[in-house]
C-alpha positions as CSV (number, residue, x, y, z in Angstrom):
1,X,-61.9,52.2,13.6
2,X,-60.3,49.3,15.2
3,X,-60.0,50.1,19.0
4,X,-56.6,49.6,20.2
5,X,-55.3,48.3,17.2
6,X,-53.2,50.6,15.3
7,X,-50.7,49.4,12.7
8,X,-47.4,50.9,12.1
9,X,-46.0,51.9,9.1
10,X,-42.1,52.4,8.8
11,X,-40.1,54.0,6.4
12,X,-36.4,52.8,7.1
13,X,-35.2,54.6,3.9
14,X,-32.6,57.5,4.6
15,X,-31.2,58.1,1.0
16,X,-30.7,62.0,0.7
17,X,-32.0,63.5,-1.2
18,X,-35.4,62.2,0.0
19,X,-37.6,60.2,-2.2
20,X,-41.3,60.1,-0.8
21,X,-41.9,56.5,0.5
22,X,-45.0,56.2,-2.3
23,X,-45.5,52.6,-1.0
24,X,-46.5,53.8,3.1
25,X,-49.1,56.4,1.2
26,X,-50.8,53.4,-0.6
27,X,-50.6,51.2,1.6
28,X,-52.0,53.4,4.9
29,X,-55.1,54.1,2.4
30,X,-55.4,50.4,2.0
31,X,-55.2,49.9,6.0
32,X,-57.8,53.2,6.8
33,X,-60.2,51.9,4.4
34,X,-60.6,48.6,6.5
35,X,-60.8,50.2,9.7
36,X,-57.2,50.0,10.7
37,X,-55.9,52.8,12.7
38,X,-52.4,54.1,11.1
39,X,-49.4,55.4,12.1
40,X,-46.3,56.5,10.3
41,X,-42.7,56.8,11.3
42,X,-41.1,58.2,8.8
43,X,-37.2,57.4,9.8
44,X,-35.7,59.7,6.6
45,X,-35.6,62.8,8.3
46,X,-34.4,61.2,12.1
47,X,-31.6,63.1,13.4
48,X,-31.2,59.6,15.7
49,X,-33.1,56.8,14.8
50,X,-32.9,54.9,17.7
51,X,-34.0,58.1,19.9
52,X,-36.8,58.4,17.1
53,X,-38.1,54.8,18.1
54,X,-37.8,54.9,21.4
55,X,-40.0,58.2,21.3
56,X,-42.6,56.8,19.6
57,X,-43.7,53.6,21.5
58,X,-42.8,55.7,24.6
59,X,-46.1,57.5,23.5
60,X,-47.8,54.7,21.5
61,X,-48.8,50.5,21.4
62,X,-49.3,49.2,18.0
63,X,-50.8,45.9,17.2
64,X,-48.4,45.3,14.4
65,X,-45.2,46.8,12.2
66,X,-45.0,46.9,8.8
67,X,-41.4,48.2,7.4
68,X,-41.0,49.2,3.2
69,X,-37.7,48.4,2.5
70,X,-37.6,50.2,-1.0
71,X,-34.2,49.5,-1.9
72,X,-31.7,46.8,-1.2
73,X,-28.6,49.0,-2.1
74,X,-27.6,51.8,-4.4
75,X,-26.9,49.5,-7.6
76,X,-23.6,51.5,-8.2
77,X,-20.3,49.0,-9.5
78,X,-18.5,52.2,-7.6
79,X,-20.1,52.4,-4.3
80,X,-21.2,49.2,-4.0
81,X,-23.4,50.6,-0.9
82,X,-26.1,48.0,0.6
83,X,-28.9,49.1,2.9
84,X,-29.7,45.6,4.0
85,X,-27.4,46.0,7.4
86,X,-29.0,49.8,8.4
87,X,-32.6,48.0,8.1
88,X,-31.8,45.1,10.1
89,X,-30.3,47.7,13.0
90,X,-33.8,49.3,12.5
91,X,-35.8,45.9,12.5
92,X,-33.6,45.3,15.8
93,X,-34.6,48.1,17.3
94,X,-38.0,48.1,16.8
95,X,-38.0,45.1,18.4
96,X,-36.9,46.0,21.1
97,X,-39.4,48.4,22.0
98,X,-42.5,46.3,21.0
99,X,-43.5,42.3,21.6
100,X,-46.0,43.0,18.4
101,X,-45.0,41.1,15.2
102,X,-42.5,42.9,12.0
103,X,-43.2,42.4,8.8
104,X,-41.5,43.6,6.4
105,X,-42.5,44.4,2.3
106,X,-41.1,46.6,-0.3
107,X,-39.9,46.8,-3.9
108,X,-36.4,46.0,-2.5
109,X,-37.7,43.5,-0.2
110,X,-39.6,41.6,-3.1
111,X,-36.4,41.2,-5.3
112,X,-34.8,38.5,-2.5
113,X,-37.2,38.4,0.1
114,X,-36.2,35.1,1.9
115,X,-32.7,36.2,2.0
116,X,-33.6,39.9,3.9
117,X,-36.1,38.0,6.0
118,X,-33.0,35.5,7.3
119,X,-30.7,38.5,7.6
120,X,-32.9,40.5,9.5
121,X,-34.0,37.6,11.8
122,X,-37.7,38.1,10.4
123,X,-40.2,35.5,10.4
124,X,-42.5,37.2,7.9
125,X,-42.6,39.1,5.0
126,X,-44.9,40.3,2.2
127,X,-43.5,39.7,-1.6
128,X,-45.5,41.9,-4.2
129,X,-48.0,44.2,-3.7
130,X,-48.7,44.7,0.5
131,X,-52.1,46.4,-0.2
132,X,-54.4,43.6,-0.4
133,X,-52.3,41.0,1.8
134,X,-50.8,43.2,4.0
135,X,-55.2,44.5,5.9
136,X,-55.4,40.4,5.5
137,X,-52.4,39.4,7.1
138,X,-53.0,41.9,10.3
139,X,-57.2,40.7,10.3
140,X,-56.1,37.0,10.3
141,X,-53.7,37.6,13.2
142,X,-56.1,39.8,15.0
143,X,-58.5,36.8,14.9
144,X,-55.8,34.2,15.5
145,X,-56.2,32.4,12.2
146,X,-53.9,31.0,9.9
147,X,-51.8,33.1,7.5
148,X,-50.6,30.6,5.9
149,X,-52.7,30.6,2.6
150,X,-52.2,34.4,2.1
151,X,-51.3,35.8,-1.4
152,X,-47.4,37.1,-1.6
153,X,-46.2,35.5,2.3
154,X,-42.8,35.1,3.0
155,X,-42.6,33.2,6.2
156,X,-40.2,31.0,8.1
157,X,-40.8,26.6,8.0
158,X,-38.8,24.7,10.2
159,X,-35.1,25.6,8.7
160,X,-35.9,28.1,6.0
161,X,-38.5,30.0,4.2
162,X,-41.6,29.4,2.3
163,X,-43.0,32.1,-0.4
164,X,-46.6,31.8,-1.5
165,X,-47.8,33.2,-5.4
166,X,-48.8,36.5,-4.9
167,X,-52.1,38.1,-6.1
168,X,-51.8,41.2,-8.4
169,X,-54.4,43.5,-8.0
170,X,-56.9,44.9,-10.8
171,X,-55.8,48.7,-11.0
172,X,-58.4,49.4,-13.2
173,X,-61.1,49.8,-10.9
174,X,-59.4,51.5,-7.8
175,X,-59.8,54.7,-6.7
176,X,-57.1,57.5,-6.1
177,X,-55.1,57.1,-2.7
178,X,-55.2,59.3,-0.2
179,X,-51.6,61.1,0.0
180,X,-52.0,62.7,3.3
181,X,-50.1,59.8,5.7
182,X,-46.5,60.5,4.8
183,X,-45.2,64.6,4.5
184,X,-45.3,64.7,0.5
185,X,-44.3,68.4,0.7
186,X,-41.5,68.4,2.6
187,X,-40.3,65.7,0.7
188,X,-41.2,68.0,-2.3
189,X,-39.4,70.7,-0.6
190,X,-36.0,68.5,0.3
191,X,-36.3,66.0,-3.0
192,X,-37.2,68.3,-5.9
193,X,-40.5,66.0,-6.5
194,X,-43.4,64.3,-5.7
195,X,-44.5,60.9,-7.1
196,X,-47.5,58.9,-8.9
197,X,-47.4,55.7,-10.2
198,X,-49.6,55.3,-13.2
199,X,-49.1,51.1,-13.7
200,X,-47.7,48.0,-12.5
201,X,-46.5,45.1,-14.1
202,X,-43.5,45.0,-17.0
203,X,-43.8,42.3,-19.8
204,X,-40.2,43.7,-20.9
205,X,-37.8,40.6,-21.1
206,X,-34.1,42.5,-20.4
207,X,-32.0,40.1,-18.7
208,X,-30.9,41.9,-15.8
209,X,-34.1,43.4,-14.8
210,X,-35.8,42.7,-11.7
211,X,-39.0,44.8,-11.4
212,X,-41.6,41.9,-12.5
213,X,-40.4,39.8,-9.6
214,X,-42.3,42.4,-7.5
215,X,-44.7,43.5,-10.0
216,X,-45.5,41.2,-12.5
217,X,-44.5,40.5,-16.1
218,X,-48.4,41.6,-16.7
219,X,-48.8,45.2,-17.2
220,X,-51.9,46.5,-15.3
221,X,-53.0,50.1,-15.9
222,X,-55.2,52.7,-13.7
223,X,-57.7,54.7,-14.9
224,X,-56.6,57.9,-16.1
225,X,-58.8,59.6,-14.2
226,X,-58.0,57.9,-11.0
227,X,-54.3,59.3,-11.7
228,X,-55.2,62.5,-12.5
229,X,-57.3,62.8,-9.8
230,X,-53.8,61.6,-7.2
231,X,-51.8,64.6,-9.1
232,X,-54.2,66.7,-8.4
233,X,-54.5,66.1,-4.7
234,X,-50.9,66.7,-4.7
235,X,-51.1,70.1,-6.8
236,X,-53.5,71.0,-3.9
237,X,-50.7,71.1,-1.3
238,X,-48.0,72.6,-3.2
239,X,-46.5,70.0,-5.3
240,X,-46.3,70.3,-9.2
241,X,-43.1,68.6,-9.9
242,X,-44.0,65.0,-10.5
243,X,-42.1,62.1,-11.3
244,X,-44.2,59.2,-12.6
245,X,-43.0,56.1,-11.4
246,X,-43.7,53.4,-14.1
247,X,-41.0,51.2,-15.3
248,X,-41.7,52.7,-19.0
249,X,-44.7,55.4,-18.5
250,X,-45.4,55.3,-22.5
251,X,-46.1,51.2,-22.5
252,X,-48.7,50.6,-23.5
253,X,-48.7,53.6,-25.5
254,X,-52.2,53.9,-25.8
255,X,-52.5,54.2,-21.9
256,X,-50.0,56.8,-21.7
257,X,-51.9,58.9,-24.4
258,X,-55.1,58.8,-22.5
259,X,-53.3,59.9,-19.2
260,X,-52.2,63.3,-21.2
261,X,-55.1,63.8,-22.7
262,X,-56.7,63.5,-19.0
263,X,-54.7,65.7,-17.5
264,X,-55.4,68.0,-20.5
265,X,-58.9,68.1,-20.6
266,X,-58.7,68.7,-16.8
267,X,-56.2,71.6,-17.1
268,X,-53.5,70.2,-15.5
269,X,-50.8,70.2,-18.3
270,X,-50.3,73.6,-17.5
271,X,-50.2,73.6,-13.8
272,X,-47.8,70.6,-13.3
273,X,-44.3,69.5,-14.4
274,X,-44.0,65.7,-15.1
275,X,-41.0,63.4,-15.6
276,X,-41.4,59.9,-16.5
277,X,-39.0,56.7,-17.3
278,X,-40.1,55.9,-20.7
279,X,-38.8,53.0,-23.7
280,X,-37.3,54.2,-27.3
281,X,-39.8,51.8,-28.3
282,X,-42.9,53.2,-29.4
283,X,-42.1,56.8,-29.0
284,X,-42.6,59.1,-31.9
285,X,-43.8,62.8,-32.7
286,X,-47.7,62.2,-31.8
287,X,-46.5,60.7,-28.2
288,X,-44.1,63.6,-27.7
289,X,-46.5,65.9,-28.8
290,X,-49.2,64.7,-26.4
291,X,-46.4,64.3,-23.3
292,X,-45.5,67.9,-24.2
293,X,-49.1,69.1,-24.1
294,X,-50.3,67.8,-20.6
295,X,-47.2,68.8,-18.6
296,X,-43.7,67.1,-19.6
297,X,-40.8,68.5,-19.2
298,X,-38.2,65.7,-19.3
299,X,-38.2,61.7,-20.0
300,X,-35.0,59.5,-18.9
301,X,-34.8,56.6,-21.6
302,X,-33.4,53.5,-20.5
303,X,-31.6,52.5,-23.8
304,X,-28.4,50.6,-22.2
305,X,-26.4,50.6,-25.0
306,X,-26.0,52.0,-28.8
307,X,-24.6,48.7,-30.4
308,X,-26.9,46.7,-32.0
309,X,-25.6,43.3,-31.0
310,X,-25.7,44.6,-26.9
311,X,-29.2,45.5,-27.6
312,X,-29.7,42.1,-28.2
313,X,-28.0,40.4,-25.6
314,X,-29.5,42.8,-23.2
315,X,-33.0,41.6,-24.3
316,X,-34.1,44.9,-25.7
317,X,-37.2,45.2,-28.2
318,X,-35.8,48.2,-30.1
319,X,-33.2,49.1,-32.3
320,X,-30.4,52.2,-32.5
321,X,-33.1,53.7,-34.9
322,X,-35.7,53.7,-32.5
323,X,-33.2,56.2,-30.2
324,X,-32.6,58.3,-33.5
325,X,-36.3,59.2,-33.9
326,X,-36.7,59.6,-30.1
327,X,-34.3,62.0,-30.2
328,X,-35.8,63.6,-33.0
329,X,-39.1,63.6,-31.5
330,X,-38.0,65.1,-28.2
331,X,-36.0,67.9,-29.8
332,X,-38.9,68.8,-31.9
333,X,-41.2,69.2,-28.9
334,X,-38.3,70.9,-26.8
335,X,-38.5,68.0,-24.1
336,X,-35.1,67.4,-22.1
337,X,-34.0,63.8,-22.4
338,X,-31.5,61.4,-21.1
339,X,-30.1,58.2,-22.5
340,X,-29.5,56.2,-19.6
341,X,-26.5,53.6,-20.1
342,X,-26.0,50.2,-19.0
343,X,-22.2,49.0,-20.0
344,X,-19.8,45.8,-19.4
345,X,-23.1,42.9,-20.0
346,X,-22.3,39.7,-21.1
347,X,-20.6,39.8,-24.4
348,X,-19.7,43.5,-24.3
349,X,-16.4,44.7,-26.0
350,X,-14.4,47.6,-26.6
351,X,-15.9,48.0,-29.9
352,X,-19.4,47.9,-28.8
353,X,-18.4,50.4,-25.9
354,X,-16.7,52.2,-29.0
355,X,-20.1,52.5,-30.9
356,X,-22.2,53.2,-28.1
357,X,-20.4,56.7,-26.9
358,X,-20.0,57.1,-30.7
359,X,-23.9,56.7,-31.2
360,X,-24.7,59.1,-27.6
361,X,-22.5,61.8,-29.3
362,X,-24.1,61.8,-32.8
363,X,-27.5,61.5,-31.4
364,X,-27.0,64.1,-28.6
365,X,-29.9,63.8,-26.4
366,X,-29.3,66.1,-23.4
367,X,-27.9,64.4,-21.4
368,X,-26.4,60.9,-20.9
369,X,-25.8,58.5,-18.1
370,X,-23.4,56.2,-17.8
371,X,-23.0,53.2,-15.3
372,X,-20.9,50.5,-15.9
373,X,-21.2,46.6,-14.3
374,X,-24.8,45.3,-14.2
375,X,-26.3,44.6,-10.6
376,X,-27.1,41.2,-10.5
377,X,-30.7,40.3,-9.1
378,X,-32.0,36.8,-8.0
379,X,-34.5,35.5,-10.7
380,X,-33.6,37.6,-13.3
381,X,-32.6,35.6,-16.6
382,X,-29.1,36.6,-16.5
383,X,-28.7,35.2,-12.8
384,X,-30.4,31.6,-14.7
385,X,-27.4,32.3,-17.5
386,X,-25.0,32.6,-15.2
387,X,-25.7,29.3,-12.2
388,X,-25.6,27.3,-15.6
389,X,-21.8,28.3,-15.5
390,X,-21.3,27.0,-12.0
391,X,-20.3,29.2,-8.8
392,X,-20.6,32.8,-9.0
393,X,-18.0,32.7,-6.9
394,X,-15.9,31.4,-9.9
395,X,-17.3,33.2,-12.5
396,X,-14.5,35.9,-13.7
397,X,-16.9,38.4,-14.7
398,X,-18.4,38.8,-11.2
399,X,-17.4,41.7,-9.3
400,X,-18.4,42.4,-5.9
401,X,-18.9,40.3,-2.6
402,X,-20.1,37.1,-5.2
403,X,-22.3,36.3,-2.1
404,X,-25.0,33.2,-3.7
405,X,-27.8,34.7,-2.0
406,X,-26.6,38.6,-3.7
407,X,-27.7,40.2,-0.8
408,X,-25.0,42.3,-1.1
409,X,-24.0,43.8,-4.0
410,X,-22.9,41.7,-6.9
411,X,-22.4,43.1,-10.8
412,X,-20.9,41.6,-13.8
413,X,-18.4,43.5,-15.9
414,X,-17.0,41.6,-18.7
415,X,-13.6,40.2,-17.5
416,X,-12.2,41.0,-21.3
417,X,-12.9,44.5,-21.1
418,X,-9.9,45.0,-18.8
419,X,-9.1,46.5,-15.1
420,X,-9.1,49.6,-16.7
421,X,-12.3,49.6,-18.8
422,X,-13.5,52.9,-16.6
423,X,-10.5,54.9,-17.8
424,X,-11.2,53.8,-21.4
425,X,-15.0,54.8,-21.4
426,X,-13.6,57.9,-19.9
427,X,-11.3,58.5,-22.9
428,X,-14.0,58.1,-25.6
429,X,-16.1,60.6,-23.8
430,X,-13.2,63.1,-23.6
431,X,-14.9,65.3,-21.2
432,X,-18.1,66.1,-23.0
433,X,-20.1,67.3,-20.6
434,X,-23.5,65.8,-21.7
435,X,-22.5,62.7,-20.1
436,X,-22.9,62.1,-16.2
437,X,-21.3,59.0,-14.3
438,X,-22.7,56.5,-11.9
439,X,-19.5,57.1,-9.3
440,X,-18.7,58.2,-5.7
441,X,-17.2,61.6,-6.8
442,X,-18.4,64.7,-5.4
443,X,-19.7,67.0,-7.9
444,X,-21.8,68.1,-10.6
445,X,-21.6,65.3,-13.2
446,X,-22.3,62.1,-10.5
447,X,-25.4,60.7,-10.9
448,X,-25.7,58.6,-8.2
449,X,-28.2,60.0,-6.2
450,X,-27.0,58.2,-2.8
451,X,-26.3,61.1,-0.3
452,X,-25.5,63.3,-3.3
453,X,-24.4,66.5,-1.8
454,X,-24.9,68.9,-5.4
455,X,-28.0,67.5,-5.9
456,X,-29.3,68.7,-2.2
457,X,-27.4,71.9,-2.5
458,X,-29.4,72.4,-5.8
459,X,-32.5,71.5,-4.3
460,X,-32.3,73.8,-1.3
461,X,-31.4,76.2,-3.2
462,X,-34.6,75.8,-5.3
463,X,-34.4,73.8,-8.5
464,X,-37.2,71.4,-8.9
465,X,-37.6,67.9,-10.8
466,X,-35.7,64.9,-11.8
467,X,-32.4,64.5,-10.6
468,X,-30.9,64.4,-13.6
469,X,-32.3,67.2,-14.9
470,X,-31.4,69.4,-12.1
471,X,-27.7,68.5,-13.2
472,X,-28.0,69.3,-16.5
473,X,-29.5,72.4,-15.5
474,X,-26.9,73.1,-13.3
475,X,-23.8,72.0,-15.6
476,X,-25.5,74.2,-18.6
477,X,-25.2,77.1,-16.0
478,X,-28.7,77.7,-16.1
479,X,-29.9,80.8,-13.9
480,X,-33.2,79.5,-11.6
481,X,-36.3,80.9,-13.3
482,X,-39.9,80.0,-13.0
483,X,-40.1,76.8,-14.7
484,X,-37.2,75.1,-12.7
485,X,-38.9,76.4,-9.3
486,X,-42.3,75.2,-7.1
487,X,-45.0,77.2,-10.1
């Protein structure tokens, strides 16, 4: 261990109901296994953050401060709630109880990272994945060397900000973490789950998406039994509701397959109960079969529409057929599943909106989600669409602040759907309770999980797994019994 040098590791996050800060575990492994002393201060729970910082360096010296900033904002049209302006009070504070140097990383942080490092009045930051650069970064500034040439930095030159390529790393060969530097049970205990990611990397090419800015567009799979081995570390403490973390857990299908059949030849399947994000592509009876064997008991599809033409405008790879035999498959192996929608993208009309809530009802998975106006993300191919227009600033379908740098939150909503588009969607759905809405509304059909009071009610009261499902579960008047609790 490093004498006297101890990094710190903050989670800056404070959505309720609490999602474990996966990154910190992964990357405090990373830091422990080259001699770095770690610390975490885990800000989700603070009854006063300030009060929570100024406790801990009035115990502690670190050598350096790493902060995850997971997201930028909740990426609800609604709400329209950024995040950005509580981390830069936290980034403020922390500086003013330490002289050592902030860097800041994350998922959320990856997606604009120049613009959160200028906001925050950072001078570094790590884009992509912190677990190889962030050991290098901290050694080279230990030693005094230069940083400069290091995989993923975001740093401040002269007036602005230079980003270096990052390096993605081989997942094949790693080893499971060790998830014992954050509290995963009593996030388990206050958020319904715990959390394993299984891959990185999406070669998906939707227009509005911005997970392979941070990722990759290069999937890159663990070993099976490296994942298998993480869930069962977590089954150890308590945890056997477990969300899997992958942009689309069952691509490449093949990987997903051998997953299940890990956790089945190990026994697990019956121990645990596993969500996943998963595509309508590639999804049929033998994958359902095999999900429903090794432990799953729910899949949210991201499907963003039911009209052909959106499909292909969105940049999907599958068709409305592909969402018929999904839910075919999924009803056949009694797994819960959601159809998670994406409305107002460019070229959508009331016709398509028509055909898509036509195509949710006749299809009927178990539940549906529905979020209109699509978050706009820097260096996603519908942002590149969109500056060849001019000035998002003029741009009639922008909704939002229509700040350049979309640091805070910016959608597009078709401008020919009319001001009262929300009231028309509402009208086709005509109160079917299968469908839940991305709003601010308090009760038990909001799906925005953003300080969502049912969903923590629910929680505390018991019910374990995805969010969504817990809704359903609650809307369907479902009594608690032993599959929805801790087994």
């Amino acid at each position: 261990m490093r004498t006297g040098h101890r990094v710190l590791l903050v989670n800056p996050n404070r959505m309720q109901p609490p999602v474990a800060p996966i990154a910190l575990d992964y990357l405090a492994s990373s830091l422990d296994a080259c001699g770095w002393e770690v610390d975490i201060l885990d800000l989700c729970f603070a009854a006063d953050v300030d009060a929570a910082i100024a406790g801990y360096f009035a115990r502690n010296d670190v050598f350096a401060v790493a902060v995850s900033m997971r997201n930028t904002d909740d990426a609800s049209f609604t709400t329209q709630a950024s995040f950005i302006p509580d981390y830069s009070k936290v980034v403020d504070c922390l500086r003013s109880h330490t002289a050592a140097p902030v860097i800041s990383g994350g998922s959320g942080f990856s997606v604009m990272p120049q613009a959160i490092l200028d906001y925050c009045r950072l001078d570094v930051g790590i884009w992509g994945e912190g677990e190889y650069a962030l050991p290098i970064l901290v050694d080279r500034i230990a030693r005094g060397d230069d940083c400069g040439d290091i995989a993923g930095l975001t740093y401040r030159s002269g007036q602005g900000f230079r980003t270096n390529p990052p390096r993605y790393i081989d997942l094949e060969g790693i080893s499971a973490p060790r998830r014992e530097f954050i509290d995963n049970l009593r996030y388990f205990e206050q958020g319904g789950m715990g959390n394993v990611e299984t891959k990185r990397g999406c070669s998906g090419r939707c227009i509005y998406c911005a997970d392979p800015l941070g990722k990759g567009n290069r999937v890159r799979c663990r070993s099976p039994r490296s994942v298998a081995d993480e869930i069962k570390s977590l089954l150890k403490t308590g945890i056997d509701h477990i969300h899997l973390c992958d942009s689309e857990f069952n691509l490449p299908v093949e990987h997903a397959r051998s997953i299940c059949d890990e956790l089945v030849s190990r026994r697990l399947g019956s121990k645990i109960r596993w969500y996943a994000y998963c595509s309508p592509a590639r999804f049929d009876d033998t994958v359902a079969s095999a999900f429903k064997q090794s432990g799953c008991a729910g899949i949210n599809f991201g499907v963003d529409s039911g009209d052909s033409g959106m499909l292909r405008r969105l940049g999907r790879d599958f068709s409305v057929e592909d969402l018929l035999r999904t839910a075919q498959s999924c009803r056949r192996h009694d797994i819960a599943f959601m159809y998670d929608l994406l409305l107002g993208g460019p070229g959508e009309t009331r016709e398509s909106l028509k055909a898509t809530i036509a195509t949710m009802k006749r299809l009927s998975p178990s539940r549906v989600g529905v979020a209109l106006g699509v978050r706009l993300y820097p260096g996603t191919a519908l942002e590149a669409m969109l500056r060849e227009q001019g000035a998002l600033s003029r741009n009639p379908n922008i909704r939002g602040a229509a700040d350049e740098t979309m640091l805070t939150p910016v959608f597009y909503l078709e401008a020919s759907l009319g001001d009262d588009v929300s009231e028309y969607i509402s009208g086709l759905i005509a109160g079917d309770e299968r469908f839940l809405f991305m709003s601010g509304a308090v009760d038990d059909r909001n799906y925005n999980y953003n300080d969502n009071a049912v969903l923590k009610d629910a929680i505390s009261g018991g019910y374990r797994g995805a969010f969504w499902d817990i809704l359903r579960r609650l809307v369907d008047g479902r009594s608690l019994d032993s599959r929805d609790v801790a087994m």
